[in-house]
DOZA-353943 format. One line per 3 residues: number of its first residue (from 1); their letters; for each residue x, y, z of N, C-alpha, C. Coordinates in steps of 0.05 Angstrom, whole numbers. Example, Ala and Ser with C-alpha at 12.3 -4.5 7.8 and 13.67 -1.06 7.14 Angstrom:
BEGIN
1 = AS = 264:-114:156:246:-90:156:264:-66:156 | 257:-45:142:273:-21:143:258:1:157
REM end
This chain:
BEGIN
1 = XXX = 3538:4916:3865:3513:4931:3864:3489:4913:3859 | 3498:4887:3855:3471:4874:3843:3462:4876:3815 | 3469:4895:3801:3454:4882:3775:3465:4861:3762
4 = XXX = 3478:4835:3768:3483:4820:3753:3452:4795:3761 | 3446:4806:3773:3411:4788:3785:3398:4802:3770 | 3399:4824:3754:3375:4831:3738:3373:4832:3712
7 = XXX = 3400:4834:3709:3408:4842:3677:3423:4820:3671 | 3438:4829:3642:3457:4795:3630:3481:4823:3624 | 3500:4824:3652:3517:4836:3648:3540:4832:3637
10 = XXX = 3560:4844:3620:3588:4837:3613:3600:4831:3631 | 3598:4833:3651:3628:4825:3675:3610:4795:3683 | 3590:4798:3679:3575:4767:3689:3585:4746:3668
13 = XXX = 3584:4757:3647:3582:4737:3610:3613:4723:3619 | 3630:4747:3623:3661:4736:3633:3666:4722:3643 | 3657:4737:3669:3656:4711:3693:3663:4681:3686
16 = XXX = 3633:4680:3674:3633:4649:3671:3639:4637:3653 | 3650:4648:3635:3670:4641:3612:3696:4639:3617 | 3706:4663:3625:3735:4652:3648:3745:4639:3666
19 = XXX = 3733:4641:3684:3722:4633:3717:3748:4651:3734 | 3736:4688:3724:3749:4708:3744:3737:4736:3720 | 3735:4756:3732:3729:4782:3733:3753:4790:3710
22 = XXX = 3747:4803:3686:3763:4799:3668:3767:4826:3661 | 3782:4851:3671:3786:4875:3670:3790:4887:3649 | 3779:4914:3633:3785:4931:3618:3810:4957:3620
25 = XXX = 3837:4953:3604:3852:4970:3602:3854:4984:3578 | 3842:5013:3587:3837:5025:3567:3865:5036:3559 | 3868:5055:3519:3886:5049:3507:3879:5071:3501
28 = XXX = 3911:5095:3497:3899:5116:3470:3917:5108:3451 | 3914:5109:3430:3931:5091:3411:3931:5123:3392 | 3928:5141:3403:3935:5173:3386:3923:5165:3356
31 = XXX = 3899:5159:3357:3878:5167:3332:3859:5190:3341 | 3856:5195:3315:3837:5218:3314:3812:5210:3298 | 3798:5236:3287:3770:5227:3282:3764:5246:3264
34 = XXX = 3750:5234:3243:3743:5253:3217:3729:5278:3222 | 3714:5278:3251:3699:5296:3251:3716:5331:3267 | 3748:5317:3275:3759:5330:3286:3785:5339:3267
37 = XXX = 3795:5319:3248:3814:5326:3236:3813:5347:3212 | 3780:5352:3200:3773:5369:3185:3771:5358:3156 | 3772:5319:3162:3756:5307:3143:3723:5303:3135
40 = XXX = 3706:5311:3162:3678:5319:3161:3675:5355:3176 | 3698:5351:3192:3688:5386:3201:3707:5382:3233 | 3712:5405:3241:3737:5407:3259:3730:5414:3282
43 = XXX = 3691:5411:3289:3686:5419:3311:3680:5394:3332 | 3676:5374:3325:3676:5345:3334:3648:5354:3343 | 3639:5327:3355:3603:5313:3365:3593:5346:3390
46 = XXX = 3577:5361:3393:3576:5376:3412:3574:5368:3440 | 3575:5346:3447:3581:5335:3473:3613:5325:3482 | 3624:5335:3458:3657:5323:3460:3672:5349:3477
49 = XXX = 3700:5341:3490:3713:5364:3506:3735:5361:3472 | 3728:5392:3463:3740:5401:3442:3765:5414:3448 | 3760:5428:3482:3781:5452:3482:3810:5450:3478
52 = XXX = 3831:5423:3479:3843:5413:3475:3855:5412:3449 | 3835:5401:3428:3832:5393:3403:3866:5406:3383 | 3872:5433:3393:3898:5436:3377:3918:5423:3386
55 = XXX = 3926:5415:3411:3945:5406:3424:3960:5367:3434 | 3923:5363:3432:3929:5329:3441:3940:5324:3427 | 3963:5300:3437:3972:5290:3423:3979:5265:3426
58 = XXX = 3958:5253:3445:3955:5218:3458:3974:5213:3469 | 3972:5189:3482:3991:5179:3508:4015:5181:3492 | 4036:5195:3506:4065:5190:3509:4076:5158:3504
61 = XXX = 4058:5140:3522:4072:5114:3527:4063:5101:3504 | 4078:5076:3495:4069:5055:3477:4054:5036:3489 | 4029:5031:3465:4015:5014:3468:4019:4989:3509
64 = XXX = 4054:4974:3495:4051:4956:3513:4064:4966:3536 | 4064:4985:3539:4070:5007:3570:4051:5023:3574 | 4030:5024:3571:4009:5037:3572:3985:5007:3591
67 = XXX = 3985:4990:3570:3979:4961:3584:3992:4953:3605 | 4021:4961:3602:4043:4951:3642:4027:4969:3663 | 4024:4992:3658:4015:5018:3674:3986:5015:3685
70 = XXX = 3971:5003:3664:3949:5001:3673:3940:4982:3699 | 3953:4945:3689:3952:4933:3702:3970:4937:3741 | 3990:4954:3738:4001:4963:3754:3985:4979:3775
73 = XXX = 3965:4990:3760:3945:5009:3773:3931:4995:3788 | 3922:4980:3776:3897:4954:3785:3908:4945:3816 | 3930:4940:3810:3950:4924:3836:3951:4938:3854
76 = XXX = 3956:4962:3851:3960:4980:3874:3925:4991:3891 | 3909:4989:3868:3874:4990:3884:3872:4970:3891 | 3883:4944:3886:3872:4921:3906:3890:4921:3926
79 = XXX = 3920:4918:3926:3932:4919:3951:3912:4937:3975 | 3902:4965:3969:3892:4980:3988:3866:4975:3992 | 3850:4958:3982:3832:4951:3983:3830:4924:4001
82 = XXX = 3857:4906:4002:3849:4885:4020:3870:4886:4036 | 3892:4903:4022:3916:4901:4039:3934:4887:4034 | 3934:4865:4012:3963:4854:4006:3958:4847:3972
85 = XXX = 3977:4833:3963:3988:4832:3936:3981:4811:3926 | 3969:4809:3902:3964:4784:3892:3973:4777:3859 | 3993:4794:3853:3998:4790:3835:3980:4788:3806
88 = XXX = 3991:4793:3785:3980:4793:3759:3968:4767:3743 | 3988:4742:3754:4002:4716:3736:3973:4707:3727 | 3950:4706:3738:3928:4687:3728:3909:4711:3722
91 = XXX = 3909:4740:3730:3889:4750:3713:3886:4750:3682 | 3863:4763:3680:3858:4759:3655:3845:4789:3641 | 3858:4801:3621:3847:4835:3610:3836:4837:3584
94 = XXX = 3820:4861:3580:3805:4860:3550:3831:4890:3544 | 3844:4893:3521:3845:4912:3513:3830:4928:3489 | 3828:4951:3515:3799:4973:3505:3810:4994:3480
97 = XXX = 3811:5002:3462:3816:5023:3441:3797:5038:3447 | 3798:5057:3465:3787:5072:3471:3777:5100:3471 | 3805:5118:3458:3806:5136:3451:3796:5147:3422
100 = XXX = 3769:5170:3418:3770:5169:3389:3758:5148:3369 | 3773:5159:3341:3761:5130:3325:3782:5112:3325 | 3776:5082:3335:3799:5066:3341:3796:5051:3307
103 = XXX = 3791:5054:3291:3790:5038:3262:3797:5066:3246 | 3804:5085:3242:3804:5109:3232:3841:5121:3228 | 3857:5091:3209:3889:5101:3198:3884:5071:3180
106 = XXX = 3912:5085:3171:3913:5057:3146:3915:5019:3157 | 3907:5006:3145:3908:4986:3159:3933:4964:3164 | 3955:4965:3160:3976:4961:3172:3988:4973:3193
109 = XXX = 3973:5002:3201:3981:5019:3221:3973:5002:3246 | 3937:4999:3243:3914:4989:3250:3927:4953:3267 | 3930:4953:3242:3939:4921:3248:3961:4923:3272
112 = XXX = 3981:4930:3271:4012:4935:3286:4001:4952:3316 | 3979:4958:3311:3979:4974:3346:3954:4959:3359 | 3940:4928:3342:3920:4913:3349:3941:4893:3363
115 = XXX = 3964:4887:3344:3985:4858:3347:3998:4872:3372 | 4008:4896:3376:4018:4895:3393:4004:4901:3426 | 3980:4904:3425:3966:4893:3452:3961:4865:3464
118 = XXX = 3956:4855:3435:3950:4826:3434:3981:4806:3443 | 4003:4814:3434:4026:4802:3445:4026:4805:3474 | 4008:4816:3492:4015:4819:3524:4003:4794:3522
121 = XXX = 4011:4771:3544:4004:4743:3546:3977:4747:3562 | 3976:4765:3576:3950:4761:3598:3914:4779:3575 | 3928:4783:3560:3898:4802:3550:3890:4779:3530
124 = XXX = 3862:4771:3532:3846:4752:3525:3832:4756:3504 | 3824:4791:3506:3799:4805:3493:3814:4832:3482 | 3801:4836:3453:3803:4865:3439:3775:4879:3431
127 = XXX = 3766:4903:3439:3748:4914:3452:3761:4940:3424 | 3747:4956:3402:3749:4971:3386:3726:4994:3382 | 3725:5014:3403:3709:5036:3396:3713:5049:3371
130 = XXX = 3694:5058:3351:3693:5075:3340:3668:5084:3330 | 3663:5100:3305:3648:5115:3290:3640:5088:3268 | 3605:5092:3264:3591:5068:3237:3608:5075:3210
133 = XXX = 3614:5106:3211:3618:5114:3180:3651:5107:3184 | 3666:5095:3197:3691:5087:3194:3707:5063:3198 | 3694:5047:3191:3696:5017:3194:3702:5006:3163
136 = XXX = 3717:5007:3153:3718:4986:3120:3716:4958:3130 | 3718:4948:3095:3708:4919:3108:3741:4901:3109 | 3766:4916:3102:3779:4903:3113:3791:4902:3134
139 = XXX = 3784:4931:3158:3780:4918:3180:3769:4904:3199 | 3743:4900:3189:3726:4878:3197:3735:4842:3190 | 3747:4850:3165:3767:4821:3161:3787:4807:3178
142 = XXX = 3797:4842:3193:3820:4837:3210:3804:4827:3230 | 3787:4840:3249:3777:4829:3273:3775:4807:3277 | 3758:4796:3245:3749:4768:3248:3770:4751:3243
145 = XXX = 3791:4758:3237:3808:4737:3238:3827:4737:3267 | 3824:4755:3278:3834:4762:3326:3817:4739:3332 | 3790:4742:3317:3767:4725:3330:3760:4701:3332
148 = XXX = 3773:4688:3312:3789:4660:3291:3805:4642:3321 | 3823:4664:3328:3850:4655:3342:3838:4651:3365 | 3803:4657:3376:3799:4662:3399:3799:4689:3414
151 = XXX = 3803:4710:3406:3809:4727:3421:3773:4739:3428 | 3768:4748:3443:3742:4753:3459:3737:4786:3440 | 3736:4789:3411:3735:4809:3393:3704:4819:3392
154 = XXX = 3708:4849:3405:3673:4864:3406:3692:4891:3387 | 3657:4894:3377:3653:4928:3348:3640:4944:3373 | 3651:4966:3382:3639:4980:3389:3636:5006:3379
157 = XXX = 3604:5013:3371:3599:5034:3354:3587:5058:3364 | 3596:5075:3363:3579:5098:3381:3554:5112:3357 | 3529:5097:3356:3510:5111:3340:3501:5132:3364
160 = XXX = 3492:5132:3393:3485:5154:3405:3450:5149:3403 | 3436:5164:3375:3409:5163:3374:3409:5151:3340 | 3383:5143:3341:3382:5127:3324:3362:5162:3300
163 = XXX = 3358:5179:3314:3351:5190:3301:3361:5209:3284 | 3357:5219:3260:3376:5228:3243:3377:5258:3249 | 3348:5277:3259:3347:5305:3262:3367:5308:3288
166 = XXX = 3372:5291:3311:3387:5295:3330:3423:5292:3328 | 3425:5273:3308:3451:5263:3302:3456:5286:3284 | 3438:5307:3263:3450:5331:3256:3459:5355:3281
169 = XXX = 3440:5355:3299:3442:5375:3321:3466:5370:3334 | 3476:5345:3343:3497:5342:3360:3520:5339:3336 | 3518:5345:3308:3544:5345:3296:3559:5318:3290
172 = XXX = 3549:5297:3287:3555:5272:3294:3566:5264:3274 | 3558:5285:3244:3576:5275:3220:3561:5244:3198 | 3543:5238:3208:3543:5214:3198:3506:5209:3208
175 = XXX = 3494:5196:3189:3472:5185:3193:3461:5157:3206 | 3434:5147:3208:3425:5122:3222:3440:5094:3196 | 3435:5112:3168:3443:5092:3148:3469:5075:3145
178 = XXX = 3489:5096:3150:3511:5090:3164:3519:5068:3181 | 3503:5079:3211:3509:5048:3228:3497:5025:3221 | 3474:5021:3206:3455:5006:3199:3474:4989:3182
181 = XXX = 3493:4999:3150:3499:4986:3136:3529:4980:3154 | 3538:4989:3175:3571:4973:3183:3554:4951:3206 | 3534:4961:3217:3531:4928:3230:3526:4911:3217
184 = XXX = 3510:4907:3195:3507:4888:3175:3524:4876:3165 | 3546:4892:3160:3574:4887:3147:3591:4874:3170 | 3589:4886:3204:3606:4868:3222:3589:4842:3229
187 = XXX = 3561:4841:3220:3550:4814:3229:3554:4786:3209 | 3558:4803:3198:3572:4782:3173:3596:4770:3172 | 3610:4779:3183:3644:4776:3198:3638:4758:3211
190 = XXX = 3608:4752:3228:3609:4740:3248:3614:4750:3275 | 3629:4789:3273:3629:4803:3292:3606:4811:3314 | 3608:4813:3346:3595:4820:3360:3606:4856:3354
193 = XXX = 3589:4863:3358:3571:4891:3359:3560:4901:3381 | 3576:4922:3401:3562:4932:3426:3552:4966:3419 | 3534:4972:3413:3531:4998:3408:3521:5019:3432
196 = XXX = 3529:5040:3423:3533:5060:3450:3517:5078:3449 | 3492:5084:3467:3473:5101:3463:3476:5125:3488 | 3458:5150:3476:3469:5165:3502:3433:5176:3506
199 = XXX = 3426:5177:3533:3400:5190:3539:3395:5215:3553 | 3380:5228:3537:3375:5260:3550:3390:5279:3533 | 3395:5267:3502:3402:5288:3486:3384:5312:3467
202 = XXX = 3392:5335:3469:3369:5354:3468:3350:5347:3441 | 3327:5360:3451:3300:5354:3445:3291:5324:3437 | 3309:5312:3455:3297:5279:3453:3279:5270:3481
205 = XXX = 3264:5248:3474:3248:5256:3507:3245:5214:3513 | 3226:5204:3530:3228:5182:3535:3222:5159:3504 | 3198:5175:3497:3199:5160:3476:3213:5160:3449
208 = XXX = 3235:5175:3446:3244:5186:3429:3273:5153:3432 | 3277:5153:3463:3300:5124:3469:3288:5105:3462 | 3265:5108:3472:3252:5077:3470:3240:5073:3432
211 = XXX = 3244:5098:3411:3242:5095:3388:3276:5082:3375 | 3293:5102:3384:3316:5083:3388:3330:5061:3394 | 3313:5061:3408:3327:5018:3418:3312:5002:3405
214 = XXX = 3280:5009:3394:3272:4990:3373:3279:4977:3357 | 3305:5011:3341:3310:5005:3310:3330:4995:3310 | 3351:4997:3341:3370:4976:3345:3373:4947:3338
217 = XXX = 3348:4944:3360:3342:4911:3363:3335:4903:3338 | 3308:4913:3319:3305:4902:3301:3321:4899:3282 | 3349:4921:3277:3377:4913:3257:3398:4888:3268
220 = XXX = 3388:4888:3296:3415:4863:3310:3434:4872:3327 | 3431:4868:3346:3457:4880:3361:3460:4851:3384 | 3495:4857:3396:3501:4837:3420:3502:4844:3431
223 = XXX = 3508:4875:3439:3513:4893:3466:3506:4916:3461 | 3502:4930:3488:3492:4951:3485:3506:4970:3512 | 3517:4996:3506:3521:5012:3523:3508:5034:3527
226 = XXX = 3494:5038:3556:3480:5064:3554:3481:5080:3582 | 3485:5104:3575:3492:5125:3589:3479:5153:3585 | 3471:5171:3612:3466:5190:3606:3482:5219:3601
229 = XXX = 3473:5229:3585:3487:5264:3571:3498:5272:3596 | 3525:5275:3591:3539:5293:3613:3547:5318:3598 | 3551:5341:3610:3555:5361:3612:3595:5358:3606
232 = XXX = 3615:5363:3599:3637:5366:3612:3649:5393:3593 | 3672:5404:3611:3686:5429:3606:3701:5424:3578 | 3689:5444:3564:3703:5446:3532:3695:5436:3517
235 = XXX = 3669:5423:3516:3650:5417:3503:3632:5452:3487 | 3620:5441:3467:3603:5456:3453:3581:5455:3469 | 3563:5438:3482:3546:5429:3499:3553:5459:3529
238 = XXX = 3578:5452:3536:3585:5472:3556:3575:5500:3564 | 3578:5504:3534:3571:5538:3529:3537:5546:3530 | 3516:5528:3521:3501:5526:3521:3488:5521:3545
241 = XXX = 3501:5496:3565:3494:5498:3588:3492:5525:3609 | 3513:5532:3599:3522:5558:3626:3504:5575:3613 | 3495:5581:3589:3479:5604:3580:3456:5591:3582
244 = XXX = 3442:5568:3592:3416:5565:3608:3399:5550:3582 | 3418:5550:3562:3401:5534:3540:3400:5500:3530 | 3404:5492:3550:3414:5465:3554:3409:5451:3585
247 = XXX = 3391:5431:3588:3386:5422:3610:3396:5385:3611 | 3402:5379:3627:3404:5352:3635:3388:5327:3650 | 3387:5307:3652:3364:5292:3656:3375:5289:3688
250 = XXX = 3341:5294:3706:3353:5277:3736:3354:5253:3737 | 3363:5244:3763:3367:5210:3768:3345:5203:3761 | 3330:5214:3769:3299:5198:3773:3291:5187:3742
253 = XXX = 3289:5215:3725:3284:5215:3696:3302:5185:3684 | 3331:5186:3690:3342:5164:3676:3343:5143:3683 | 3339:5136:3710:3326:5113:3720:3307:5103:3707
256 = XXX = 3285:5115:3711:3261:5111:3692:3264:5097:3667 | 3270:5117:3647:3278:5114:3617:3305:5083:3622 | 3320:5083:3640:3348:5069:3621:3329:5036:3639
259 = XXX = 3314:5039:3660:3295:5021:3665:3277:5008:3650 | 3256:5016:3645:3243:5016:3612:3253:4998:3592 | 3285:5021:3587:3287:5011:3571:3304:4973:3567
262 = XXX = 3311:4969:3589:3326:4948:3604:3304:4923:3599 | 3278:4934:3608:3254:4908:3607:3254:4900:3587 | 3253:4923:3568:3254:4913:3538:3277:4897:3520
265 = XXX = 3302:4898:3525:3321:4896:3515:3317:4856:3515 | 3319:4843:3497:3321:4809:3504:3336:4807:3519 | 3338:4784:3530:3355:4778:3554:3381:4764:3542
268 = XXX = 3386:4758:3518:3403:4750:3513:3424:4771:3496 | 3420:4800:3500:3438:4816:3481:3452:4830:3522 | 3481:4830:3511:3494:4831:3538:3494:4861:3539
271 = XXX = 3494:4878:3570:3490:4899:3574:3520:4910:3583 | 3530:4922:3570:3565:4923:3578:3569:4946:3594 | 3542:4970:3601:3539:4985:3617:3512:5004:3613
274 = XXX = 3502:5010:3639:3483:5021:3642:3472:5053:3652 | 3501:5063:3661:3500:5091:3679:3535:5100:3677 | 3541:5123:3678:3562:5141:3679:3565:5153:3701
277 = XXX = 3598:5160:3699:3604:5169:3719:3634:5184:3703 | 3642:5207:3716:3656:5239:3711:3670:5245:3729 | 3691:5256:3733:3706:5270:3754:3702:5302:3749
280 = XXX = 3698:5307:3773:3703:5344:3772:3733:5350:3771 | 3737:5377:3755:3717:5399:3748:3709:5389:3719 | 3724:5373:3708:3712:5361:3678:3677:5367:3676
283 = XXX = 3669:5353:3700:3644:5350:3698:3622:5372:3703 | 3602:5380:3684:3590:5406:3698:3566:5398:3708 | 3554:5374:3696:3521:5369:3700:3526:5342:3681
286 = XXX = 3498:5327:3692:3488:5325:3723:3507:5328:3745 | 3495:5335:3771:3520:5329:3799:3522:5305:3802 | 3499:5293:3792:3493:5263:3803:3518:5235:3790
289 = XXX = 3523:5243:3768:3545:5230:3748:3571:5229:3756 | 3570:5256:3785:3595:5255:3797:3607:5234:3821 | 3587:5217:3821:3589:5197:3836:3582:5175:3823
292 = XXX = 3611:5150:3827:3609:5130:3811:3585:5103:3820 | 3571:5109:3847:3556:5085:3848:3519:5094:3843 | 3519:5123:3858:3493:5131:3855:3472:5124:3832
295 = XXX = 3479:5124:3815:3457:5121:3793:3466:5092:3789 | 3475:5075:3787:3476:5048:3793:3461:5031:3809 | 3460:5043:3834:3448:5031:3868:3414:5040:3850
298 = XXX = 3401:5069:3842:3380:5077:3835:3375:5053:3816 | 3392:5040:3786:3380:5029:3771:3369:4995:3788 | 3385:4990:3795:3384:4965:3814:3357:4969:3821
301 = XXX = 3358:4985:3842:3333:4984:3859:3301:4990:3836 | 3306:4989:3815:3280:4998:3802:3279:4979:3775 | 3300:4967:3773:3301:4942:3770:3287:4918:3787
304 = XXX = 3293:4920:3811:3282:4897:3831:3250:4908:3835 | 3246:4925:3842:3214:4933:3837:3192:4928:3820 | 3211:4935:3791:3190:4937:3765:3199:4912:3745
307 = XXX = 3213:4888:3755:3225:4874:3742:3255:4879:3717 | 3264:4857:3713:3297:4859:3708:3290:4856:3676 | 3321:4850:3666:3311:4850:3638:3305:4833:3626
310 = XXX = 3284:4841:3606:3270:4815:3584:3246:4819:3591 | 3232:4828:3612:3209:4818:3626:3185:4836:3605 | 3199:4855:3591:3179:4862:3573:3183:4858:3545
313 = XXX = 3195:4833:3537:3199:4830:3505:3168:4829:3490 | 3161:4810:3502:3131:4806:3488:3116:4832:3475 | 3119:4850:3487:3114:4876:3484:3127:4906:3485
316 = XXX = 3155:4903:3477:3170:4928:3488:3160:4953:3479 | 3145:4957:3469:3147:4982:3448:3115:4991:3451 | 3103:4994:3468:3071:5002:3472:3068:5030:3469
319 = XX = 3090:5038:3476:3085:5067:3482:3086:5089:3455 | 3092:5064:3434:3098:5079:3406:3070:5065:3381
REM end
């Protein structure tokens, strides 16, 4: 798509640290989340698909068959993609904890389902989504010592908005103070930190992101993931949608805004993603999210127009 000419992308940072395209296999490692187990409240974030919530019960497979499966997958989209086989032997994978809060059980649990992704010989990188308010600091001890050995170790935190009246609305369980004091605490580790923002959450508007990515930058961050509000089935968000009380941002709108906000961002904090994408019927809104390149090809192109990122450090923040 081109944005590795405009931005300082994660598959770019790889790249050339590897010298090859260094794939994400994501993981459910069957954690759950305080906000779902009825340690903060049992309705989870209002953009989460809850409808499930009595029944999941995470991947069937273990950890390192879940990792065979994945890479297996990979093989079979490239065979059809060029038409023949090229084998696994020299790639190279991040394993993603993806599901949930991936720091959220005791830490020997924690530890034993980190060691055993890390025993696949080809995964280079461990990649740890979770929640600010569930991070102790002796899992941050753990990371930093994956990180010690070399292993390519990123915090990824889902703060969402940096603002506290919105993070009550969407049920998020946890405040700005929160992420504020666990990055401090993973920067101290020496941990990279990719935090996960979402745009077009209700009654937030352009400047409301661009008040958010301020308070980012000025606490520290290495990465940043940002994506716009989807709509999906079994969500709390859902119900609200269909009853007309809930609207979603167009391409155009998040172009705009996740553009913006791109100029601003330094050029040296890596962008690990920029736009989403949903499968139907999961997905109810945007339509546009239902296609994996469309809002990608849009950021590109308005990127190359209005300049790429960094180009407004000197000044990111005029509009506040």
């Amino acid at each position: 798509m081109g944005l590795d000419k405009y931005a300082n992308t994660f598959g770019a940072v790889c790249k050339a640290k590897y010298g090859t395209r260094v794939k994400k296999l994501t993981i459910d490692a069957k954690f759950t989340c305080p906000n779902r187990d009825g340690t903060l409240g049992k309705g989870g974030c209002t953009f989460c698909n809850v409808a499930s919530f009595s029944h999941e019960m995470g991947s069937p497979l273990s950890i390192s068959e879940q990792l065979q499966a994945g890479k297996a997958n990979m093989e079979i989209k490239r065979i059809q993609k060029v038409g023949s086989a090229k084998g696994t032997a020299s790639d190279k994978f991040i394993a993603y904890f993806q599901a949930y809060t991936s720091t959220y059980d005791e830490y020997q649990v924690l530890k034993q389902k980190y060691d055993e992704a890390l025993a696949d010989g080809h995964i280079v990188g461990l990649h740890v989504g979770t929640r600010p308010d569930c991070v102790p600091d002796e899992v941050l001890t753990l990371l930093a010592e994956y990180q010690s050995r070399g292993v390519e170790v990123w915090l990824e935190l889902g703060l969402q908005s940096a603002h506290n009246h919105t993070l009550k609305k969407i049920n998020r369980g946890h405040e700005f103070d929160a992420y504020a004091n666990t990055v401090t605490r993973a920067r101290s580790h020496g941990l990279k930190v990719c935090t996960h923002l979402i745009l077009g959450l209700p009654g937030e508007s352009h400047d409301d992101y661009m008040q958010t990515l301020k308070m980012v930058l000025e606490l520290g961050v290495e990465g940043l993931k940002i994506h716009p509000l989807h709509i999906v089935e079994g969500s709390t968000m859902a119900k609200a949608w269909r009853a007309g009380k809930l609207s979603t941002l167009e391409l155009e709108q998040y172009v705009y805004s996740v553009g913006e906000m791109i100029r601003a961002i330094p050029s040296d904090v890596i962008l690990h993603r920029v736009s989403a994408y949903a499968k139907k019927p999961m997905l109810l809104a945007p339509e546009w999210c239902s296609s994996r390149w469309d809002g990608l090809v849009a950021i590109v192109d308005n990127l190359k127009e209005h300049g790429g990122q960094g180009v407004n450090t000197h000044s990111p923040f005029t509009l506040l």
